[in-house]
CHARMM internal coordinates of N, CA and C (Angstrom, degrees):
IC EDIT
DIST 1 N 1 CA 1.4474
DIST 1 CA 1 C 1.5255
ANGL 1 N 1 CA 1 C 108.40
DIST 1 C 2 N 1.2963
ANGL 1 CA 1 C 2 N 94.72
DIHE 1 N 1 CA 1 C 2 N 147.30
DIST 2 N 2 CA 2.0203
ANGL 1 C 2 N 2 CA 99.49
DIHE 1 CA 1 C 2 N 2 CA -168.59
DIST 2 CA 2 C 1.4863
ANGL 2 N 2 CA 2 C 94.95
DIHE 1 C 2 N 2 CA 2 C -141.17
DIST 2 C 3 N 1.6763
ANGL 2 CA 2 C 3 N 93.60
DIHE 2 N 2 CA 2 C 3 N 150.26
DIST 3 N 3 CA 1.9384
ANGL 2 C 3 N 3 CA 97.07
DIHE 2 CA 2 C 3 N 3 CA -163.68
DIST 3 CA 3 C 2.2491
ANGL 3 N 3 CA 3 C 72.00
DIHE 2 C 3 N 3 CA 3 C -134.56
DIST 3 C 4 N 1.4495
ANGL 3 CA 3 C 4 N 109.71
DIHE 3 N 3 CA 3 C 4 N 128.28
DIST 4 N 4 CA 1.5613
ANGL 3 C 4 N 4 CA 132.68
DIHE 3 CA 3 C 4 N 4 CA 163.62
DIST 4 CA 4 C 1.3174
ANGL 4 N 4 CA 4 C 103.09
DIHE 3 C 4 N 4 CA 4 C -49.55
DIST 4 C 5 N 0.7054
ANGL 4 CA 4 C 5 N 119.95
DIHE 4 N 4 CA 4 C 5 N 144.82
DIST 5 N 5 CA 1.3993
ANGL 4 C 5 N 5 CA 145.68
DIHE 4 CA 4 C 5 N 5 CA 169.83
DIST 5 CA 5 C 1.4929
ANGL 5 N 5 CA 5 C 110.32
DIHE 4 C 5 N 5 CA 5 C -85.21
DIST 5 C 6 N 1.2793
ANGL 5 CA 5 C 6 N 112.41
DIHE 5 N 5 CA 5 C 6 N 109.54
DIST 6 N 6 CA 1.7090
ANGL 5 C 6 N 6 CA 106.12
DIHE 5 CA 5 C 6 N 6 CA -170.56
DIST 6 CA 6 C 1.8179
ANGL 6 N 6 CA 6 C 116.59
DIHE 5 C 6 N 6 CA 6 C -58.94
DIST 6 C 7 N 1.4122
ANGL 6 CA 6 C 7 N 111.56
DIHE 6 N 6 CA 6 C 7 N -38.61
DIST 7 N 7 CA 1.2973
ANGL 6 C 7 N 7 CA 100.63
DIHE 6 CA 6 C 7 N 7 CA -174.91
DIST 7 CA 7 C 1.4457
ANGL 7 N 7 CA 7 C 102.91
DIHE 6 C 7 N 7 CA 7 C -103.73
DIST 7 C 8 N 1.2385
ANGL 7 CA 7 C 8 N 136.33
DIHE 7 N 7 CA 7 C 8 N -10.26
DIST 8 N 8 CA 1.5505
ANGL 7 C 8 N 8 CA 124.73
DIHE 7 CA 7 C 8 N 8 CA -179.73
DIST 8 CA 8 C 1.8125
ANGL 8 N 8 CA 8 C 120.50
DIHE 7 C 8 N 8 CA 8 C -111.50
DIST 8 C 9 N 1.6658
ANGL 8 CA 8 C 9 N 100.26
DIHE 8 N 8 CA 8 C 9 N -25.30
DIST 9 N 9 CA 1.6280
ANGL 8 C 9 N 9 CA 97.80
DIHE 8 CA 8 C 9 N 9 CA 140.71
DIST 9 CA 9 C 2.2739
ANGL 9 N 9 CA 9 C 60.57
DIHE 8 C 9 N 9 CA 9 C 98.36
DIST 9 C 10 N 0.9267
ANGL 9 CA 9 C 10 N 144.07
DIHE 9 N 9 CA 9 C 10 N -7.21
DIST 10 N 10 CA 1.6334
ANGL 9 C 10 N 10 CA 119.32
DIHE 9 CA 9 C 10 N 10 CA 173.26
DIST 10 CA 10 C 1.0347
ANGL 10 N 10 CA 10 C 122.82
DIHE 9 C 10 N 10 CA 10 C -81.51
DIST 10 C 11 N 1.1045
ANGL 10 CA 10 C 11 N 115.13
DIHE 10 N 10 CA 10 C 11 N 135.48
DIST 11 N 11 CA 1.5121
ANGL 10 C 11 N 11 CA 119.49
DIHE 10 CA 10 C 11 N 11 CA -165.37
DIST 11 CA 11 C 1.7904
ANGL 11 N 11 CA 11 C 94.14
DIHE 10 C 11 N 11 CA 11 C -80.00
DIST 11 C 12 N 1.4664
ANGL 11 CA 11 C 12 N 106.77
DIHE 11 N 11 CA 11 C 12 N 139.54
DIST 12 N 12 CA 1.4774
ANGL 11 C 12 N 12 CA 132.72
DIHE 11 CA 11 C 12 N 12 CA -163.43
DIST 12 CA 12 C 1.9466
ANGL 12 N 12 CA 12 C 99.57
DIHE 11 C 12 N 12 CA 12 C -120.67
DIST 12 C 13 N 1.6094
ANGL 12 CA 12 C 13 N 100.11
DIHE 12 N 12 CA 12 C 13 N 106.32
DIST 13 N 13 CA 1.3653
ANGL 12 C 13 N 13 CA 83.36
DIHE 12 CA 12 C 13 N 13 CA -179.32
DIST 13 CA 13 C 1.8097
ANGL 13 N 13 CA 13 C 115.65
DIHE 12 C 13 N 13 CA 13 C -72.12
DIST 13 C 14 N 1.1180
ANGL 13 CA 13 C 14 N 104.28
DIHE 13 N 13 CA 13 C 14 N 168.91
DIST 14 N 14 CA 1.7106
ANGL 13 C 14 N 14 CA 106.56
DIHE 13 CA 13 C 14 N 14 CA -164.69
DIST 14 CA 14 C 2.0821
ANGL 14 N 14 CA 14 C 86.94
DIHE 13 C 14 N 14 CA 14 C -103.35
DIST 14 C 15 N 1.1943
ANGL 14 CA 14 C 15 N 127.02
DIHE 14 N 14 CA 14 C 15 N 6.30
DIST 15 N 15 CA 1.5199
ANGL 14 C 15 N 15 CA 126.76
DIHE 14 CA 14 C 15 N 15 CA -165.71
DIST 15 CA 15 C 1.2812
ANGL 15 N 15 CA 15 C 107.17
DIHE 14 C 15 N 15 CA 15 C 175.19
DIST 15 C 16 N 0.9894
ANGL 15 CA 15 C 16 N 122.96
DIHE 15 N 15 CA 15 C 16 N 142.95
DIST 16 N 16 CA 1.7360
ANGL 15 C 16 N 16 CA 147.61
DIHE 15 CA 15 C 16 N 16 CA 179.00
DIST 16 CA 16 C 1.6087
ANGL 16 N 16 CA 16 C 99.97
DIHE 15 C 16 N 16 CA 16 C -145.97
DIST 16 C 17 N 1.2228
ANGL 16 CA 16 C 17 N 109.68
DIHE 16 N 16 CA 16 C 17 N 153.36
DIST 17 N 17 CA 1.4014
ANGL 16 C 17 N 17 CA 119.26
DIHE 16 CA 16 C 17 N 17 CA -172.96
DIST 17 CA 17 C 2.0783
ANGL 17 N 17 CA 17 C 95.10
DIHE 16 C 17 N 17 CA 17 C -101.54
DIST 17 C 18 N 1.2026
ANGL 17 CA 17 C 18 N 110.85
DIHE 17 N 17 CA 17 C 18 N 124.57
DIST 18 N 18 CA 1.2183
ANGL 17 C 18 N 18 CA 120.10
DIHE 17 CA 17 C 18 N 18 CA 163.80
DIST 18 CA 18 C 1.9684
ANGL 18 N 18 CA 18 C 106.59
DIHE 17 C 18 N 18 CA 18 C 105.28
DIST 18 C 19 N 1.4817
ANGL 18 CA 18 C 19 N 94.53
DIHE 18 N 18 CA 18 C 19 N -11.05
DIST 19 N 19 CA 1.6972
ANGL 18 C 19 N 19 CA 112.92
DIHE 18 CA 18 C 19 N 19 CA -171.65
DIST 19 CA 19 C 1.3753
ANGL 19 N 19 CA 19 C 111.68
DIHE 18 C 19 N 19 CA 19 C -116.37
DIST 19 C 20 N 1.5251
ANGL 19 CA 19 C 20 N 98.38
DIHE 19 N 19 CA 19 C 20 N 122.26
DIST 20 N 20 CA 1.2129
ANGL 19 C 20 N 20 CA 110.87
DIHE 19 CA 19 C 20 N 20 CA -176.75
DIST 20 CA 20 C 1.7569
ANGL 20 N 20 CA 20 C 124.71
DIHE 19 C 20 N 20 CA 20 C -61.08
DIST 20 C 21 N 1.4620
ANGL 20 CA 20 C 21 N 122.37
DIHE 20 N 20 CA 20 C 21 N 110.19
DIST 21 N 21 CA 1.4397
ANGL 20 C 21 N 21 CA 108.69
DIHE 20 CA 20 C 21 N 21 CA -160.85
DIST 21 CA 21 C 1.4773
ANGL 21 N 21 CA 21 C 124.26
DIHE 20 C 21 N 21 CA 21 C -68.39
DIST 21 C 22 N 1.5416
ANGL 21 CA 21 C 22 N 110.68
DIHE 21 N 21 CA 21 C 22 N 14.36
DIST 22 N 22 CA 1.2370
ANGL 21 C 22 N 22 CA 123.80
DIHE 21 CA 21 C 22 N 22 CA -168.66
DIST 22 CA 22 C 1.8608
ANGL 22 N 22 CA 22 C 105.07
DIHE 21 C 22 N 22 CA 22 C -82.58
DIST 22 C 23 N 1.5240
ANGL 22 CA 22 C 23 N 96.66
DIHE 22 N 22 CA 22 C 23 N -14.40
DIST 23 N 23 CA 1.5409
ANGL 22 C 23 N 23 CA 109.70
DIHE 22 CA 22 C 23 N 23 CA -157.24
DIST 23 CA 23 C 1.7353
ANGL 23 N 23 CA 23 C 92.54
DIHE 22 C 23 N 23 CA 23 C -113.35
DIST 23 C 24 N 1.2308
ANGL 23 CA 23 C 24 N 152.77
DIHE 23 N 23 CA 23 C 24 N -8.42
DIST 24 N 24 CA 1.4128
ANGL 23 C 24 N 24 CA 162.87
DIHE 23 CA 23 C 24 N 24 CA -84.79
DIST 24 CA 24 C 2.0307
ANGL 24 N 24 CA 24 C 75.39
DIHE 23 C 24 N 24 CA 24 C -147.82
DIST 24 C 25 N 1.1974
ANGL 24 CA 24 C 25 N 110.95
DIHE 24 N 24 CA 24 C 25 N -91.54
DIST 25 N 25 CA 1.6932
ANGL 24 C 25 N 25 CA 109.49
DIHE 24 CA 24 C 25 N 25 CA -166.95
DIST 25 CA 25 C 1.2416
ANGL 25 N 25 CA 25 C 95.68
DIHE 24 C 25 N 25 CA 25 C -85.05
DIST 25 C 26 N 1.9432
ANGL 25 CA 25 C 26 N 104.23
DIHE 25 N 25 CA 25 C 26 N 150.13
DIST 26 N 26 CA 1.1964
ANGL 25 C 26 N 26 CA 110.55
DIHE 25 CA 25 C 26 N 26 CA 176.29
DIST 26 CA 26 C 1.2831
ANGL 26 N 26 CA 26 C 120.69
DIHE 25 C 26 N 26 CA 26 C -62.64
DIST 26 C 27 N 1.2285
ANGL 26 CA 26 C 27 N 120.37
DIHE 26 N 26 CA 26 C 27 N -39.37
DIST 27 N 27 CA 1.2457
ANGL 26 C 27 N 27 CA 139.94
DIHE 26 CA 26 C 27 N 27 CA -172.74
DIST 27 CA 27 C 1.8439
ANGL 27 N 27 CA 27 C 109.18
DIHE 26 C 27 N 27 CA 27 C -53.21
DIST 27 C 28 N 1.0758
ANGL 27 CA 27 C 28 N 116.00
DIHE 27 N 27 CA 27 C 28 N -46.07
DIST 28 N 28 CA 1.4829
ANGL 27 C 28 N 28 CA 121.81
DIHE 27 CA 27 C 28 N 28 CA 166.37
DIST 28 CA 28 C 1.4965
ANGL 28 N 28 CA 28 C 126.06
DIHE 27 C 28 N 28 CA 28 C -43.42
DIST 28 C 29 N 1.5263
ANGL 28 CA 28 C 29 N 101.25
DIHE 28 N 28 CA 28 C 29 N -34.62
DIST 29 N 29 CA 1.7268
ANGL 28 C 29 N 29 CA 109.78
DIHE 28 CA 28 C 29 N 29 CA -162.34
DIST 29 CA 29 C 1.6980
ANGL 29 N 29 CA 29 C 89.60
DIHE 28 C 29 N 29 CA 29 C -83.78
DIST 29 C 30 N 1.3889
ANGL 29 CA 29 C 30 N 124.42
DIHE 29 N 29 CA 29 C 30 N -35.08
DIST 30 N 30 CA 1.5546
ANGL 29 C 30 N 30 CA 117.60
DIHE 29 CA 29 C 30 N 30 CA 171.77
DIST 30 CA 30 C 2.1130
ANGL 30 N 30 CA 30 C 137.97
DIHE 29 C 30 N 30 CA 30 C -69.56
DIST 30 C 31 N 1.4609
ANGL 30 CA 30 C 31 N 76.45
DIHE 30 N 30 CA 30 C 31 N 135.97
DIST 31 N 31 CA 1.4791
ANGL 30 C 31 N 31 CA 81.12
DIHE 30 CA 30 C 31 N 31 CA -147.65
DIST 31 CA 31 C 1.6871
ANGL 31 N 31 CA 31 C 100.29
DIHE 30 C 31 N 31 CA 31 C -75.28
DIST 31 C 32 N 1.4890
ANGL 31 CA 31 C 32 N 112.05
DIHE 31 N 31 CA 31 C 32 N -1.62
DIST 32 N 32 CA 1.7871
ANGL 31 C 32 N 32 CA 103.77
DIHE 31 CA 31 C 32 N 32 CA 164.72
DIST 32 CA 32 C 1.3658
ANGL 32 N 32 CA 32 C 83.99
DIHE 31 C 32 N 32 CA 32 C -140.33
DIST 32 C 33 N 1.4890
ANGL 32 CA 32 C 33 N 109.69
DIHE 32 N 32 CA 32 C 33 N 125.53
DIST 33 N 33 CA 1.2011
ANGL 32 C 33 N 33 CA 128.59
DIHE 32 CA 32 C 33 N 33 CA 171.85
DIST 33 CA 33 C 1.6945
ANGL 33 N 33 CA 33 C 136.42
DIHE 32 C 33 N 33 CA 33 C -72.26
DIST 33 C 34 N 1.6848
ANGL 33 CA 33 C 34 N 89.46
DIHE 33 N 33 CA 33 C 34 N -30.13
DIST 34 N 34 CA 1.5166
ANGL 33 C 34 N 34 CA 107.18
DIHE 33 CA 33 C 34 N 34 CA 142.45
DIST 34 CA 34 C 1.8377
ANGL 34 N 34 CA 34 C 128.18
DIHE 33 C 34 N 34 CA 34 C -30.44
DIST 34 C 35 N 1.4742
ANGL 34 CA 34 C 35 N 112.05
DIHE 34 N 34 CA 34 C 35 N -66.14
DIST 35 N 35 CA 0.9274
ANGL 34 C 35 N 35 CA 139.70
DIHE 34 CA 34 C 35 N 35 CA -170.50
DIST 35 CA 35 C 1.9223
ANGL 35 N 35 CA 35 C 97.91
DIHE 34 C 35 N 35 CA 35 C -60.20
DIST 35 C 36 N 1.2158
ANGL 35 CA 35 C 36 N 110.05
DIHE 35 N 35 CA 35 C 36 N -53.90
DIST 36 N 36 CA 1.6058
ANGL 35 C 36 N 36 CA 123.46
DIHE 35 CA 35 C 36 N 36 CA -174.54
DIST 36 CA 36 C 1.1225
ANGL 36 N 36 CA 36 C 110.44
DIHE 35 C 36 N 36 CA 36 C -43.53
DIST 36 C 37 N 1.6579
ANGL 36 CA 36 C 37 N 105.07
DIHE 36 N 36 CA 36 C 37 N -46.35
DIST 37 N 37 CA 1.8477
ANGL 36 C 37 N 37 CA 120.31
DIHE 36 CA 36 C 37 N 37 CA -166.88
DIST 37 CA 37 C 1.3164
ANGL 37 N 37 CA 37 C 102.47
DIHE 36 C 37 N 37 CA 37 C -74.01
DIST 37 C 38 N 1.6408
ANGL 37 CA 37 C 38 N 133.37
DIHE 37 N 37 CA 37 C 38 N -20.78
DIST 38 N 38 CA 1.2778
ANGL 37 C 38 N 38 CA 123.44
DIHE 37 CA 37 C 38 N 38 CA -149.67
DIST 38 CA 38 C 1.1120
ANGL 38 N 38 CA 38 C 87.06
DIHE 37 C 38 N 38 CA 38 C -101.09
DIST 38 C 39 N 1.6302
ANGL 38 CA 38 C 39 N 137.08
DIHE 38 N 38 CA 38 C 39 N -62.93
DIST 39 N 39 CA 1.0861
ANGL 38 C 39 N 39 CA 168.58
DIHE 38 CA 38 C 39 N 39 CA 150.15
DIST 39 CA 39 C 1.8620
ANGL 39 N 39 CA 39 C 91.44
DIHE 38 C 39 N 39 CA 39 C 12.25
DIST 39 C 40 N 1.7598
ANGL 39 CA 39 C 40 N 91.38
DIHE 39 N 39 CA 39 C 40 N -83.57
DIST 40 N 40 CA 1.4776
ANGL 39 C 40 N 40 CA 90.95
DIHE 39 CA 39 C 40 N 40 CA 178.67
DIST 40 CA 40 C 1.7080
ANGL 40 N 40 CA 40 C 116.39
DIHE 39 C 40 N 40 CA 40 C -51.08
DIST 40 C 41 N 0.6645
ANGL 40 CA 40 C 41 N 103.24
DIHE 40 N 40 CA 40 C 41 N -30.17
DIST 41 N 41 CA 1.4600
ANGL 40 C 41 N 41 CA 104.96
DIHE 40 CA 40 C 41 N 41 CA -174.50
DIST 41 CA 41 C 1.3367
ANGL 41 N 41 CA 41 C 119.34
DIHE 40 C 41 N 41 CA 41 C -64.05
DIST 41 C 42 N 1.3067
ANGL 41 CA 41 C 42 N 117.12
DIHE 41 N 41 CA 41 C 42 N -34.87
DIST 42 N 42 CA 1.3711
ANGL 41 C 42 N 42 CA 135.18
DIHE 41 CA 41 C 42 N 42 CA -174.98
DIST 42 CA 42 C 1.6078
ANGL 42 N 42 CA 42 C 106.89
DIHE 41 C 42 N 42 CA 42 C -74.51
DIST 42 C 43 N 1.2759
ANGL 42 CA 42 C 43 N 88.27
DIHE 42 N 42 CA 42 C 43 N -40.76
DIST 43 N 43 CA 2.0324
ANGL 42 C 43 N 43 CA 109.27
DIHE 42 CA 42 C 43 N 43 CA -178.79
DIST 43 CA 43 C 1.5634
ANGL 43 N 43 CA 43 C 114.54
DIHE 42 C 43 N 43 CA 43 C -59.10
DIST 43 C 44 N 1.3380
ANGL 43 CA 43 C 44 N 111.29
DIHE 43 N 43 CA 43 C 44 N -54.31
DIST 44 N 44 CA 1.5853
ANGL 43 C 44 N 44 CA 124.51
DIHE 43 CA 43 C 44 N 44 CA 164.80
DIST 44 CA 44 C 1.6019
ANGL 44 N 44 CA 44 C 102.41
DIHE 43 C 44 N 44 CA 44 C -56.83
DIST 44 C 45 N 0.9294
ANGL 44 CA 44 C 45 N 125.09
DIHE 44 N 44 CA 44 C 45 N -55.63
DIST 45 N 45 CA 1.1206
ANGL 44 C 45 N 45 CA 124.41
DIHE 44 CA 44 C 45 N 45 CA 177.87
DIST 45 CA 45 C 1.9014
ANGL 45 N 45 CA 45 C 116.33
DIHE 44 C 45 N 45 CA 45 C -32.01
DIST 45 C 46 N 1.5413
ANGL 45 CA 45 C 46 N 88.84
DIHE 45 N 45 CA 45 C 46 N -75.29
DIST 46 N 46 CA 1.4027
ANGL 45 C 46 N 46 CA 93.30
DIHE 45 CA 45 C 46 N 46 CA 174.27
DIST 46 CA 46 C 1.6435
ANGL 46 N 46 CA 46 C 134.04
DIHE 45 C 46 N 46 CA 46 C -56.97
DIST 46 C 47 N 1.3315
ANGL 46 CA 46 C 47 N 104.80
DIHE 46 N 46 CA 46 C 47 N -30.25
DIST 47 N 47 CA 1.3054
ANGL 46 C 47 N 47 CA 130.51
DIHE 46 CA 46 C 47 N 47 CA 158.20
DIST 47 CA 47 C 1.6593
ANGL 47 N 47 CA 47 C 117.33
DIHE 46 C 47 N 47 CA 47 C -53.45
DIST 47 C 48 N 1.4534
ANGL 47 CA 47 C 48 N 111.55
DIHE 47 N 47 CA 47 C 48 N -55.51
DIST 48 N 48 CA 1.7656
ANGL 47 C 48 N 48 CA 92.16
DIHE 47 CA 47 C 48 N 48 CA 166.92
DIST 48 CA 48 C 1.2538
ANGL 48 N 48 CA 48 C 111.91
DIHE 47 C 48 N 48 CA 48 C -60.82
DIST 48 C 49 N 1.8195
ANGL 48 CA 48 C 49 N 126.73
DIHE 48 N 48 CA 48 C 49 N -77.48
DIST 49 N 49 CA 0.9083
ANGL 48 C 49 N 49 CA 126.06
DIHE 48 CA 48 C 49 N 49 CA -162.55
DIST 49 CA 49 C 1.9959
ANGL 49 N 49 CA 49 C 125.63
DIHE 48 C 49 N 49 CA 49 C -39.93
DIST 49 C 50 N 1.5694
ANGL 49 CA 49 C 50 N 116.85
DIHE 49 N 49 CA 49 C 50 N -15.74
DIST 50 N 50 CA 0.8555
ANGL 49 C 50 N 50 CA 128.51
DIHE 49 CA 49 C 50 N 50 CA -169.36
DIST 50 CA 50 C 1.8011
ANGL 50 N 50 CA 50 C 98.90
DIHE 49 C 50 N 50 CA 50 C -82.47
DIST 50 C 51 N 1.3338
ANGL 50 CA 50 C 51 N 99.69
DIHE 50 N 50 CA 50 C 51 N -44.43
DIST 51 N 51 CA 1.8706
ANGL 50 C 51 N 51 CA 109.95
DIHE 50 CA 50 C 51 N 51 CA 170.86
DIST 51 CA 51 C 1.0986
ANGL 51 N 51 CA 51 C 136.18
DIHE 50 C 51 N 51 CA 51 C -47.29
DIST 51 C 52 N 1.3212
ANGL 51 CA 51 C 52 N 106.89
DIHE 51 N 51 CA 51 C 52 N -21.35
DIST 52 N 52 CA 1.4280
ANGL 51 C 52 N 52 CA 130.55
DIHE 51 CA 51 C 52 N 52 CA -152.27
DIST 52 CA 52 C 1.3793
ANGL 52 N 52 CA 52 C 97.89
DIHE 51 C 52 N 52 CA 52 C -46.15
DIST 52 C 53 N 1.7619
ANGL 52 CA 52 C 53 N 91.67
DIHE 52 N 52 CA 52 C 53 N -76.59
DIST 53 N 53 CA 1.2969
ANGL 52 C 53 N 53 CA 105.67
DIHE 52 CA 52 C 53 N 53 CA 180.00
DIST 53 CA 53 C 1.6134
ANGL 53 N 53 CA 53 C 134.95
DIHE 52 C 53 N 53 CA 53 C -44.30
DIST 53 C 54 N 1.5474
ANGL 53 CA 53 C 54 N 111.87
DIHE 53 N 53 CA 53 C 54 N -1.43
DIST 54 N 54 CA 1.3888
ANGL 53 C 54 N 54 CA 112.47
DIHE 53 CA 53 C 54 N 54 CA 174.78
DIST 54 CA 54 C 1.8138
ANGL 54 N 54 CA 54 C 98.37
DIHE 53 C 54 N 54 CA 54 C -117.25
DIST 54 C 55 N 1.1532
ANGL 54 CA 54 C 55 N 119.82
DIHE 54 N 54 CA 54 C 55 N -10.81
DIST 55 N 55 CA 1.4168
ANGL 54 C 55 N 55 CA 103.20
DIHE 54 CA 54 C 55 N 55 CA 175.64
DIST 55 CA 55 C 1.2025
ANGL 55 N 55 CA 55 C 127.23
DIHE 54 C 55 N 55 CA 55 C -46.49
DIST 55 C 56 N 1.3611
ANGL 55 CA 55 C 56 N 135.45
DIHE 55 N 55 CA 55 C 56 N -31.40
DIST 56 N 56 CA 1.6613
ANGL 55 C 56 N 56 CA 128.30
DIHE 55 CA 55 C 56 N 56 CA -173.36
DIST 56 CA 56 C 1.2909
ANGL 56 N 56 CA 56 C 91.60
DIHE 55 C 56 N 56 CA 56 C -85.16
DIST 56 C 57 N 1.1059
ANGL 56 CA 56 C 57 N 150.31
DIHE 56 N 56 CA 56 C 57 N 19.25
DIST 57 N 57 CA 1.5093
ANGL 56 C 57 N 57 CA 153.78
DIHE 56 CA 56 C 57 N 57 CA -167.94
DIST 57 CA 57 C 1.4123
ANGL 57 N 57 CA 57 C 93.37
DIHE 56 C 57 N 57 CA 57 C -129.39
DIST 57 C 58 N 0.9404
ANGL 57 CA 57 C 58 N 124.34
DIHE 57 N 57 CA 57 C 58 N -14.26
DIST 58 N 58 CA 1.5557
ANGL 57 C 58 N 58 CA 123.20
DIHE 57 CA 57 C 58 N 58 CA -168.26
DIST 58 CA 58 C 1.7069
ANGL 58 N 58 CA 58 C 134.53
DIHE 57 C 58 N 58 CA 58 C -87.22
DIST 58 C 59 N 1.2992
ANGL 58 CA 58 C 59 N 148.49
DIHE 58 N 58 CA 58 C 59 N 129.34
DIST 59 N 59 CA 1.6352
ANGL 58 C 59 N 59 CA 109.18
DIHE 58 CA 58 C 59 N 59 CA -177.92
DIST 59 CA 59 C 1.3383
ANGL 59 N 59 CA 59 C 117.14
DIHE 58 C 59 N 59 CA 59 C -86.89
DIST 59 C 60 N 0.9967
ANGL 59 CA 59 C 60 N 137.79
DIHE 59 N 59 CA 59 C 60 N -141.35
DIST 60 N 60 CA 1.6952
ANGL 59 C 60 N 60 CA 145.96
DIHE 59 CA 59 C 60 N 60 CA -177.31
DIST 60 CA 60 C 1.5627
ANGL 60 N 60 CA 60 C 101.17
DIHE 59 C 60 N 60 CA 60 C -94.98
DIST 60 C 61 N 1.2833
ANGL 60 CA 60 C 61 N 109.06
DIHE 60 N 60 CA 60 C 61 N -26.99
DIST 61 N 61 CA 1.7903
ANGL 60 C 61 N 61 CA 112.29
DIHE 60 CA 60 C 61 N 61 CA -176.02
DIST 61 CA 61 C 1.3592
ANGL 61 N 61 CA 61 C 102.17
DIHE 60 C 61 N 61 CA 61 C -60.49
DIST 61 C 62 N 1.3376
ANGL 61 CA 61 C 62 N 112.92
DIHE 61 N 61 CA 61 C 62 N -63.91
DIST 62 N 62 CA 1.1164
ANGL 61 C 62 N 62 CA 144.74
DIHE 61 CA 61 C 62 N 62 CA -158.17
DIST 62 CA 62 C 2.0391
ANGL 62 N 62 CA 62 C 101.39
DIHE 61 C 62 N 62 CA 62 C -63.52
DIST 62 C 63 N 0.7377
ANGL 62 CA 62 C 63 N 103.67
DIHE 62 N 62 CA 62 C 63 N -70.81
DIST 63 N 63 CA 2.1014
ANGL 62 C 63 N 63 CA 128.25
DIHE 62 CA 62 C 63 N 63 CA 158.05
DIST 63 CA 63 C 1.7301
ANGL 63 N 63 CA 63 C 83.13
DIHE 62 C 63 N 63 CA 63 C -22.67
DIST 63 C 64 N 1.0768
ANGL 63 CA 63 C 64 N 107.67
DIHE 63 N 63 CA 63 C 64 N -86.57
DIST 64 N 64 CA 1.2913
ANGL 63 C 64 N 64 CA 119.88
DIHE 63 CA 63 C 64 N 64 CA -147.07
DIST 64 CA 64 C 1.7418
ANGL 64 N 64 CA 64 C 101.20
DIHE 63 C 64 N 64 CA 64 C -58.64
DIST 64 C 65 N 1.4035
ANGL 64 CA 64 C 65 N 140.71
DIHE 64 N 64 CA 64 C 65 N 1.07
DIST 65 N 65 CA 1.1042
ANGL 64 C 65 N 65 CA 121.15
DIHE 64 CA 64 C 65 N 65 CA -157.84
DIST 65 CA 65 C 1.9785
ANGL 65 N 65 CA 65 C 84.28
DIHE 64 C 65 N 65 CA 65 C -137.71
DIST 65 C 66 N 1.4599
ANGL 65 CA 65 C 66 N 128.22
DIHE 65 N 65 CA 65 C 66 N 25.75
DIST 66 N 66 CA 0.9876
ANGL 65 C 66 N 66 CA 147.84
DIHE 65 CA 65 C 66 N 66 CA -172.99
DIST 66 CA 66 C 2.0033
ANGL 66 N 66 CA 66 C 91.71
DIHE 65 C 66 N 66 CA 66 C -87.65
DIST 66 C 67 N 1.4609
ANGL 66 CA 66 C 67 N 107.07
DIHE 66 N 66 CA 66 C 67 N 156.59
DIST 67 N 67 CA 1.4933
ANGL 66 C 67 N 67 CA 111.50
DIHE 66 CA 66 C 67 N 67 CA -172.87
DIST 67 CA 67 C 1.3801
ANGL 67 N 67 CA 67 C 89.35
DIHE 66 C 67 N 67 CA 67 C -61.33
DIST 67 C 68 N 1.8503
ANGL 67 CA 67 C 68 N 89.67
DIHE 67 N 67 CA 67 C 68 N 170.25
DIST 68 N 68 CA 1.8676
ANGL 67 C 68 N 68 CA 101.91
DIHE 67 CA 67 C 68 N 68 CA 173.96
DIST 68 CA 68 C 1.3252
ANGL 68 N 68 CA 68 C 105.19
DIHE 67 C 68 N 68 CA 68 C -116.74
DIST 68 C 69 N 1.5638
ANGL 68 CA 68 C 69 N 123.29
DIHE 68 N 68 CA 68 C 69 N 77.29
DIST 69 N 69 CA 1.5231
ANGL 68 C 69 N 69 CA 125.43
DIHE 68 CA 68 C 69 N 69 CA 178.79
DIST 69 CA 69 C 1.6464
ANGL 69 N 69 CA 69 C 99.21
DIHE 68 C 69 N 69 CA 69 C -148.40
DIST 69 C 70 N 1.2904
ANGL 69 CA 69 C 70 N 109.32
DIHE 69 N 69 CA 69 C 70 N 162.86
DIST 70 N 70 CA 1.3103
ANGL 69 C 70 N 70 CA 118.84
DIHE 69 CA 69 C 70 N 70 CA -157.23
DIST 70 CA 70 C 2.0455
ANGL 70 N 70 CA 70 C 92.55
DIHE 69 C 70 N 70 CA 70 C -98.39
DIST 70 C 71 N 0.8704
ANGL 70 CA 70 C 71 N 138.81
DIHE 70 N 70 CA 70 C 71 N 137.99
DIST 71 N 71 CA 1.8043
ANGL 70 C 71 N 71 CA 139.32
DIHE 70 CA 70 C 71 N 71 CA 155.44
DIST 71 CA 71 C 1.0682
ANGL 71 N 71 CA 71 C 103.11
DIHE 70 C 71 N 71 CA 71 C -53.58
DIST 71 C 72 N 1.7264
ANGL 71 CA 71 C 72 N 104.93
DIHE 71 N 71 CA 71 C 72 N 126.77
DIST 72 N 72 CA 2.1634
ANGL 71 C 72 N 72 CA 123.51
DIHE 71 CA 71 C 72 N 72 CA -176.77
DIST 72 CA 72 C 1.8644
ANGL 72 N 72 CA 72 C 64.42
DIHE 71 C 72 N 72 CA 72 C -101.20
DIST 72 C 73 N 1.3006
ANGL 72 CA 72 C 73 N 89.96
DIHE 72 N 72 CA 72 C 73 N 147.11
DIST 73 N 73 CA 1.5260
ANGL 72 C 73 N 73 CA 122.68
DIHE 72 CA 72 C 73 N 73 CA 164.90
DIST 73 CA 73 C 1.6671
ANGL 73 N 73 CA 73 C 106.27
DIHE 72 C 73 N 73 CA 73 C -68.07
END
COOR INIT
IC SEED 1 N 1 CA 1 C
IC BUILD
């Protein structure tokens, strides 16, 4: 069983056999969870704007599997 990843859309398994599920989402291993959300957020962030320049190069597959956060000015 796999739970999405709100801002990167990867599927995060919820169990691995031999792996502790405490270690499974990134978000778990951080000790203020606050910090995790922003963090990621900042990351997608940089991650579109860095794309930009290859998007018209890009297909709809590809588009479509881009972070799910809006660009802070």
């Amino acid at each position: 069983e796999y739970i999405s990843h709100p801002v990167f859309g990867v599927a995060v398994p919820q169990s691995c056999p031999n792996i502790p599920s405490n270690i499974l989402n990134p978000k778990d291993t951080w000790d203020d969870k606050d910090m995790y959300d922003k963090k990621a957020f900042e990351l997608a962030q940089l991650f579109i704007k860095n794309f930009e320049k290859y998007a018209d190069k890009a297909n709809a597959e590809i588009l479509a599997a881009a972070p799910k956060v809006a660009i802070n000015a």
